[in-house]
C-alpha positions as a Markdown table, in Angstrom:
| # | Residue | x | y | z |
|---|---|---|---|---|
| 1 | Unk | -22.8 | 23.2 | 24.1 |
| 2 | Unk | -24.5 | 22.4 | 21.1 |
| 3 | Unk | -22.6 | 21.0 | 17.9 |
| 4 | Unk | -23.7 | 21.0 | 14.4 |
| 5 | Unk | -23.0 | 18.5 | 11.6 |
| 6 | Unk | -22.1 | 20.2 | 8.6 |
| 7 | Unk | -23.1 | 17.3 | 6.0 |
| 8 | Unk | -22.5 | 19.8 | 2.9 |
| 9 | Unk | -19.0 | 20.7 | 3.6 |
| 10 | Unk | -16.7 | 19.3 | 0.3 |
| 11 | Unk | -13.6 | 17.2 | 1.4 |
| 12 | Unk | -10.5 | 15.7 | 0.0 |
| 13 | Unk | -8.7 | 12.8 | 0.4 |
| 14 | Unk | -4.4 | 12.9 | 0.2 |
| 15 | Unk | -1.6 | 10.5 | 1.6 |
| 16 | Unk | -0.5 | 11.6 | 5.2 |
| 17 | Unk | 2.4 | 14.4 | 4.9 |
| 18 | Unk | 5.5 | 12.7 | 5.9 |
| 19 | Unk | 4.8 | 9.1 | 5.4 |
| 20 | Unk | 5.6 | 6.9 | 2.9 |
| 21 | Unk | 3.5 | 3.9 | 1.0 |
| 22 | Unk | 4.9 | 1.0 | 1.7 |
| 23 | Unk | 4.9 | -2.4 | -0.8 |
| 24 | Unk | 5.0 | -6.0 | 0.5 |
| 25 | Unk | 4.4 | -9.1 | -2.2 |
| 26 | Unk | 4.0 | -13.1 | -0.8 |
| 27 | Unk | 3.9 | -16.2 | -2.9 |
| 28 | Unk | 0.9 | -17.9 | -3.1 |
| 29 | Unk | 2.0 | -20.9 | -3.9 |
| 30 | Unk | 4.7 | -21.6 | -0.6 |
| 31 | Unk | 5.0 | -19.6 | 2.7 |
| 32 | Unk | 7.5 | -16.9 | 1.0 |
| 33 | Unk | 6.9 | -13.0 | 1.1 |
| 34 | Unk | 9.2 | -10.2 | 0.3 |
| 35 | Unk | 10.5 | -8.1 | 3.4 |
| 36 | Unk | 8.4 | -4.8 | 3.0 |
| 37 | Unk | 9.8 | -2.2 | 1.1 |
| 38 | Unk | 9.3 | 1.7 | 0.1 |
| 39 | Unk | 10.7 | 0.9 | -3.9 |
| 40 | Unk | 8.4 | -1.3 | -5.7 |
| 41 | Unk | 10.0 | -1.9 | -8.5 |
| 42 | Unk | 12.5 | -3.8 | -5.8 |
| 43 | Unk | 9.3 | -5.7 | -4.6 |
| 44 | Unk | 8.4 | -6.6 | -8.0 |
| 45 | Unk | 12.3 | -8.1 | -8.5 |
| 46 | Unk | 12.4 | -9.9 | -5.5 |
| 47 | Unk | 9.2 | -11.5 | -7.0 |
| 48 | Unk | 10.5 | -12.1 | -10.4 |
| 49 | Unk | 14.1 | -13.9 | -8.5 |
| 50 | Unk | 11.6 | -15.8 | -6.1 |
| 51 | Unk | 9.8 | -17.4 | -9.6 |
| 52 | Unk | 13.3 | -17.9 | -11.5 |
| 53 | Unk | 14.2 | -20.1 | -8.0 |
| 54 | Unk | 11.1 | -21.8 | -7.9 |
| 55 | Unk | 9.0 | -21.3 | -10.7 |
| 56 | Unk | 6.2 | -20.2 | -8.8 |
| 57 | Unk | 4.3 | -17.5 | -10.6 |
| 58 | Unk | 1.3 | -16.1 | -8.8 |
| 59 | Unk | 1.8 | -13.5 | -5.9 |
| 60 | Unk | -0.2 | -11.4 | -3.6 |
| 61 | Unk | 1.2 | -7.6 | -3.9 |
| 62 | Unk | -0.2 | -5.0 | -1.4 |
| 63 | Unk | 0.6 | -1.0 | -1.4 |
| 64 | Unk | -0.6 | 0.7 | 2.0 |
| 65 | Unk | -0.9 | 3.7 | 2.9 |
| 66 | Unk | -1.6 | 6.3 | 5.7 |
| 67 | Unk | -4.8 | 8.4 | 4.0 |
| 68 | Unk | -5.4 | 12.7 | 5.4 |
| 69 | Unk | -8.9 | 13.5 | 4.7 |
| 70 | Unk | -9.6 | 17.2 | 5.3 |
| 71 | Unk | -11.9 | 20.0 | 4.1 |
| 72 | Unk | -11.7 | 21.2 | 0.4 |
| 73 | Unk | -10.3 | 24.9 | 0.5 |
């Protein structure tokens, strides 16, 4: 059986159906990080508690998500 490449075919990139993205922070100043979480604005006020404790004011946030690519209709 012989398979072709098609190189030209357009296609799009979308978050997964069904999955969420998913927001984690850590302090970069101590070994603290903020239990993962689908809100983040509730990420961002866990950070803002951890500085008014500590006064530590530089954190890592990440976002991650599951990516669908799949041909352009």
């Amino acid at each position: 059986m012989t398979r072709a490449v098609l190189r030209y075919v357009e296609h799009r990139i979308t978050q997964h159906p069904g999955t969420d993205v998913t927001f984690e922070a850590e302090c970069l100043n101590c070994d603290w990080k903020a239990k993962p979480s689908e809100d983040g604005a509730a990420i961002d006020l866990e950070c803002m508690r951890h500085t008014g404790r500590t006064g530590h004011q530089s954190f890592r946030r990440v976002c991650t998500s599951l990516a669908l690519v799949v041909r352009a209709e």
